[in-house]
C-alpha positions as CSV (number, residue, x, y, z in Angstrom):
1,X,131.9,112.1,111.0
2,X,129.6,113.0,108.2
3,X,128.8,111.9,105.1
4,X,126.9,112.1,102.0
5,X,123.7,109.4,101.2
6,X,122.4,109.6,97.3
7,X,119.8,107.9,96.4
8,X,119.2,107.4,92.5
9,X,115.9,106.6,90.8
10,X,113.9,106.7,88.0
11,X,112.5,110.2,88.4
12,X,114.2,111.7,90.9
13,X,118.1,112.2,92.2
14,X,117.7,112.7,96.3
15,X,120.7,113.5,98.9
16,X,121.3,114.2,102.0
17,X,124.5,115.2,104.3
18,X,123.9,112.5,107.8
19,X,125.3,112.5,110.9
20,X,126.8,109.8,112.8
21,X,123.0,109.4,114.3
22,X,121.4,108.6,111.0
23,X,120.3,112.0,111.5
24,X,120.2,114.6,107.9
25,X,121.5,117.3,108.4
26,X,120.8,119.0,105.1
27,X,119.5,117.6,101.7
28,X,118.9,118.4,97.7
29,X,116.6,117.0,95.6
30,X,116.5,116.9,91.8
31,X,115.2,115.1,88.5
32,X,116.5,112.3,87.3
33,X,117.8,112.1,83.7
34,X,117.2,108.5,84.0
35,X,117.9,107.4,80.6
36,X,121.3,109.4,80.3
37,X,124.1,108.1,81.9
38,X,126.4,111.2,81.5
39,X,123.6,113.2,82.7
40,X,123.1,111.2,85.9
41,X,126.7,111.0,86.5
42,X,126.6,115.0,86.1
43,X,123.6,115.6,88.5
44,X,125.3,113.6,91.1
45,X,128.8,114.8,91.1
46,X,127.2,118.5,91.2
47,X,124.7,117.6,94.2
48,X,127.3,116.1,96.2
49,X,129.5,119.9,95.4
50,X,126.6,121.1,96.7
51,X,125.7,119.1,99.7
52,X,129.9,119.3,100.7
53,X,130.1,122.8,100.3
54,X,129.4,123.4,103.8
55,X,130.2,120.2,105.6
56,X,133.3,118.2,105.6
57,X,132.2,114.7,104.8
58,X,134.4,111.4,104.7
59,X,132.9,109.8,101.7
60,X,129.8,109.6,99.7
61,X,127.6,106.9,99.0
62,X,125.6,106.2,95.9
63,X,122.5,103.7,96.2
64,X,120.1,102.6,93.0
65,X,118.1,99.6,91.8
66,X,120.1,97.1,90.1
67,X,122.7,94.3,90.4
68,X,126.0,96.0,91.9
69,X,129.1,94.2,92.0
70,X,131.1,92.9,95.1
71,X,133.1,95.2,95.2
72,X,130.3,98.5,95.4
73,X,132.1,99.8,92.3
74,X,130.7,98.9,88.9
75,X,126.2,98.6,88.0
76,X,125.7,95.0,86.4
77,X,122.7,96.0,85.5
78,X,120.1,98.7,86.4
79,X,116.4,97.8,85.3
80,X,115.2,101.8,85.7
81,X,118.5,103.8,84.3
82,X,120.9,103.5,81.4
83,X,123.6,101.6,83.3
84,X,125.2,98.7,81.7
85,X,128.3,97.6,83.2
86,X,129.1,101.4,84.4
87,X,132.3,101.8,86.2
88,X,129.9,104.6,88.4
89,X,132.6,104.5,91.0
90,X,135.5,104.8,89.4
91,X,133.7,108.1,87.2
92,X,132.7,109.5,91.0
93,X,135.8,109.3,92.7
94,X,137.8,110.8,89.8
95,X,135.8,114.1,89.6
96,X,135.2,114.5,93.3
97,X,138.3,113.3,94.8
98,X,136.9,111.8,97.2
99,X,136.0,108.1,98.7
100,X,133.0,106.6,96.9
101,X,131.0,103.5,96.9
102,X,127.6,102.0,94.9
103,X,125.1,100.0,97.0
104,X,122.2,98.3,95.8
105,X,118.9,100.9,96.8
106,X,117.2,98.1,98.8
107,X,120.4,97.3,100.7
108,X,121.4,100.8,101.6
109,X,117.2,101.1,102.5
110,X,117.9,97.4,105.1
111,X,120.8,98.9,106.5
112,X,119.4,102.3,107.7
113,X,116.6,100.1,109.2
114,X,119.0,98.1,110.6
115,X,121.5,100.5,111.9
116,X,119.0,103.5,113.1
117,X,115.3,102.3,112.4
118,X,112.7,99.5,113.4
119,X,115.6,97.0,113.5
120,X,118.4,98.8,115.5
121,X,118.3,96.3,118.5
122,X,118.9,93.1,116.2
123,X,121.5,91.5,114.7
124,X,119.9,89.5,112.2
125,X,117.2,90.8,110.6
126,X,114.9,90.4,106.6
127,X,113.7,93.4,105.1
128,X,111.4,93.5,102.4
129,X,110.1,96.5,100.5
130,X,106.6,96.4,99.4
131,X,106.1,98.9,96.6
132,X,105.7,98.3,92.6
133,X,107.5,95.1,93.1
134,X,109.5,93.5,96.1
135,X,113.1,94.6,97.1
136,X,114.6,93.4,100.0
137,X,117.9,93.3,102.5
138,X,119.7,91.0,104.6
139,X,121.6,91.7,107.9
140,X,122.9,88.4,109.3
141,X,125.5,89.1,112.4
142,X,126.0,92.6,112.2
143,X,127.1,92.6,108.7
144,X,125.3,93.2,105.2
145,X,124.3,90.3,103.5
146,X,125.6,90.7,99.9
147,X,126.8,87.4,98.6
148,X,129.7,86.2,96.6
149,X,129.0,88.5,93.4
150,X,127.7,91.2,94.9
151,X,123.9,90.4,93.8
152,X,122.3,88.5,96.6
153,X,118.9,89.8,98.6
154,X,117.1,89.5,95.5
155,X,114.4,88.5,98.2
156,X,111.6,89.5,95.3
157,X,112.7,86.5,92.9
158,X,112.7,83.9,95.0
159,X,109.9,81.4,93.5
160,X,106.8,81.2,95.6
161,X,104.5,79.4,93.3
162,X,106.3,76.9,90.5
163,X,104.8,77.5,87.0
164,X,103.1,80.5,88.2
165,X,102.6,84.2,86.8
166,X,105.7,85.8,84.8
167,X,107.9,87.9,86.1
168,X,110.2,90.8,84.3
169,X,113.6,88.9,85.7
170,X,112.7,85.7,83.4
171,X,111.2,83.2,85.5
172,X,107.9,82.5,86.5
173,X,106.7,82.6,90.1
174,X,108.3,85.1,91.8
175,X,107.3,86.5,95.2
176,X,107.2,89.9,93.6
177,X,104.4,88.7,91.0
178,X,102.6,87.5,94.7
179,X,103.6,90.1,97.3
180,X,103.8,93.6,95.9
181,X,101.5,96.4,94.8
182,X,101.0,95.6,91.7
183,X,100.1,91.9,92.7
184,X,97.5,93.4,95.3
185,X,95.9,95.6,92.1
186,X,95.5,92.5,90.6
187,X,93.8,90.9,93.3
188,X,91.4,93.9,93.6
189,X,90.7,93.4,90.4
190,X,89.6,90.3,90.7
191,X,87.6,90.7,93.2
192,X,85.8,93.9,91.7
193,X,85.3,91.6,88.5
194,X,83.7,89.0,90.9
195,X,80.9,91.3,92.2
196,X,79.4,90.9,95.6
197,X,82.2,91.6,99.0
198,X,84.3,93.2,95.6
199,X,81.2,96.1,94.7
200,X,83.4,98.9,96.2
201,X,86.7,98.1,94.5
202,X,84.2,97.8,91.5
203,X,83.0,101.1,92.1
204,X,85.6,103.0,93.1
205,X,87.5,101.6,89.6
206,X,84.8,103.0,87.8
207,X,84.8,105.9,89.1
208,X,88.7,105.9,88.4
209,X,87.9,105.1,84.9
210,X,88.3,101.8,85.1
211,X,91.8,101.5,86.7
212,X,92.0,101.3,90.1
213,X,95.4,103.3,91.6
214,X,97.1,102.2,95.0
215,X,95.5,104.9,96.6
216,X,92.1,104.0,95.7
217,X,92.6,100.6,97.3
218,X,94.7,102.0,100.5
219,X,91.4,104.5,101.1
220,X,88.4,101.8,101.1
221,X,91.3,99.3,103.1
222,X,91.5,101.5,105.6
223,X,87.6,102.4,105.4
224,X,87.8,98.7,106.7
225,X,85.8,97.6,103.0
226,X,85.6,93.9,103.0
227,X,86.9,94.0,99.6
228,X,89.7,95.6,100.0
229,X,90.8,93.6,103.5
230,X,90.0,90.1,101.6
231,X,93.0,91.5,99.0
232,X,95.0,92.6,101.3
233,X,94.9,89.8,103.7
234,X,95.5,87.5,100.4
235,X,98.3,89.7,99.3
236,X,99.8,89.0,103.2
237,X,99.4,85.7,103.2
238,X,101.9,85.7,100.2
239,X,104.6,87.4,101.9
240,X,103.8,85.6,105.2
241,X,104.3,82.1,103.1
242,X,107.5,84.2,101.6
243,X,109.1,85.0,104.6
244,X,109.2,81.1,106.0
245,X,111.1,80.4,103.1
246,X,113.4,82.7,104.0
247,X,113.5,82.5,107.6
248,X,114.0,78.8,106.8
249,X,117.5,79.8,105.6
250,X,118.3,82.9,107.3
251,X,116.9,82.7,110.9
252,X,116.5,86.1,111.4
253,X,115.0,87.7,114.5
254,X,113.0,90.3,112.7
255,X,111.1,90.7,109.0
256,X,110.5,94.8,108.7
257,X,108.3,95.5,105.8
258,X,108.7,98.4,104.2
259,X,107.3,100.3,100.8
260,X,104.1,101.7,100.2
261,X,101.8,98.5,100.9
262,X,103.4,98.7,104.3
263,X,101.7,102.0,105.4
264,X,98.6,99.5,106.0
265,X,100.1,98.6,109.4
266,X,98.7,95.7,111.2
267,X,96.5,95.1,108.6
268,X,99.4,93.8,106.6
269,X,101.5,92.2,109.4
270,X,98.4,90.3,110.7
271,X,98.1,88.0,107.5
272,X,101.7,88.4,107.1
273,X,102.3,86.8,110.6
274,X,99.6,84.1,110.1
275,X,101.0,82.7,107.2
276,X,104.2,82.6,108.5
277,X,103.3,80.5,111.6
278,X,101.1,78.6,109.0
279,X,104.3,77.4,107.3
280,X,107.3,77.2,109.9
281,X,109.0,74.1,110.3
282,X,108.9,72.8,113.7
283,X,106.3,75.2,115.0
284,X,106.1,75.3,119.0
285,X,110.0,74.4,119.0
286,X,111.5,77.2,116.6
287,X,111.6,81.2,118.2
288,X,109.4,83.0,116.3
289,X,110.9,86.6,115.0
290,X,109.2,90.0,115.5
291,X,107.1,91.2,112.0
292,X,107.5,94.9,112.1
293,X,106.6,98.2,109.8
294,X,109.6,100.2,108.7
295,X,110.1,103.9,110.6
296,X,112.5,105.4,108.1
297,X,109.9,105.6,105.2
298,X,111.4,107.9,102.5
299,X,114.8,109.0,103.8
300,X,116.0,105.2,104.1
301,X,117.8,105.4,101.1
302,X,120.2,108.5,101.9
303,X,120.3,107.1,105.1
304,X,121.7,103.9,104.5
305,X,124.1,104.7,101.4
306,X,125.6,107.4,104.0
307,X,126.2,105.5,106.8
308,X,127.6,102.5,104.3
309,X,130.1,105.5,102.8
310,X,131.4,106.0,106.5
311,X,132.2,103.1,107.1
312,X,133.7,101.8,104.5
313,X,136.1,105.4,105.3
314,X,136.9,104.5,108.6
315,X,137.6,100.9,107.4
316,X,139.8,102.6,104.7
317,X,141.9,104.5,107.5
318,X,142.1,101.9,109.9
């Protein structure tokens, strides 16, 4: 049985026909007219015409950043697009005539982990996305974690440090201000403003003219520059003191960490792990889960909303 995965964001619309295996069997890609909600509704009722045109598919699902309702029908609120309460389900399903449901990005991204990636022989399992900021998804027995209003896994907002930095939800302290690119740019920075193991990440930002991109960074961390390690061992130890906070709650048997950062490897799961230990209650008595890279990368998305779509068909039909 397939279906159709679409994955919404702020610059570009992707989407993909999947098989039962998770595999794609075709996929379109287009810009995003993020700030237009008729126009995104448009692009995405034409893709999927597109994308079914040749395949018979029993449902389509649509995955984005934002807070999505229990019910995978109506956006709360999407921080990157126009939405504001928008019904996108019930907009879909009328002009395609067809089953439709809304998942949060991260969620749908968890789930095609979960279901065909690094996390397949689990049950329980924590993903978090390490990109601009923090996303993240919860499996806990077999089933996607997403609480009683249809907005839980905000694993980037829980507080890590009270009182500290601001973060763009409200609060101050957030894991994502700690744990995600942008937090490991700012500990470059600091460490090129400090001088000495920081010279490279000093140089390399003036060479950049005087901002130092993620990819500047990634290149001297994996040119093994002290430097760049020290911040991304610091930026690990974050996440790692993140993830006993979770695992506190949720017991899982895996953390995969996904994103950008993530392509670092070991050198991200070693500090990540250490921390973790660091902070465990009971330590020596508790099992201790598996800290894994995501395998999925960029198709996670499609992947995941697809998969979401069938089964929510089959439930449908049962």
């Amino acid at each position: 049985m397939h279906a159709i995965g679409i994955d919404i964001g702020g610059t570009k619309i992707a989407g993909a026909v999947v098989d039962d295996d998770g595999e794609i069997v075709t996929e379109d890609r287009v810009p995003s007219p993020a700030r237009d909600s008729s126009a995104i509704e448009d692009a995405v009722v034409d893709m999927v015409t597109r994308l079914r045109a040749e395949h018979e598919v029993a449902g389509v699902g649509v995955a984005a950043a934002g807070f999505i309702d229990a019910a995978q029908s109506t956006v709360y609120y999407a921080p990157n697009l126009s939405w504001r309460n928008e019904p996108f389900r019930a907009k879909l399903t009328a002009r395609l005539d067809m089953p439709v449901v809304i998942e949060n990005d991260a969620n749908a991204a968890g789930w095609a982990e979960f279901r065909f990636g690094a996390a397949r022989l689990v049950s329980d399992m924590v993903m978090l996305t390490i990109g601009t900021g923090v996303g993240g998804a919860i499996v806990t027995g077999d089933e996607l974690f997403r609480g009683g209003f249809g907005t839980g896994g905000e694993l980037g907002h829980i507080r890590l440090i009270p009182g500290g930095l601001p973060c763009g939800c409200g609060v101050r302290g957030c894991l994502e201000q700690y744990g995600s690119g942008r937090a490991l740019g700012r500990l470059a920075d600091e460490l090129a403003d400090a001088g000495g193991i920081g010279q490279a990440l000093a140089d390399a930002r003036e060479a950049a003219g005087g901002r130092l991109s993620g990819t500047d960074i990634y290149d001297l961390i994996i040119a093994g520059d002290g430097g760049a390690l020290t911040a991304l061992r610091r930026l690990g130890s974050y996440i790692g003191q993140g993830c006993a906070t979770l695992g506190a709650v949720l017991d899982p048997q895996m953390f995969v960490l996904g994103g950008g950062v993530a392509q670092a490897g070991e050198l991200l799961l070693e500090p990540v792990r250490a921390a973790y230990l660091e902070n465990l209650p009971a330590r020596g008595f508790h099992p201790e889960p598996e800290f894994v890279i995501a395998e999925l990368v960029n198709d996670a998305g499609v992947v995941g909303a697809a998969d979401l779509a069938r089964i929510a068909a089959r439930r449908s039909a049962a």
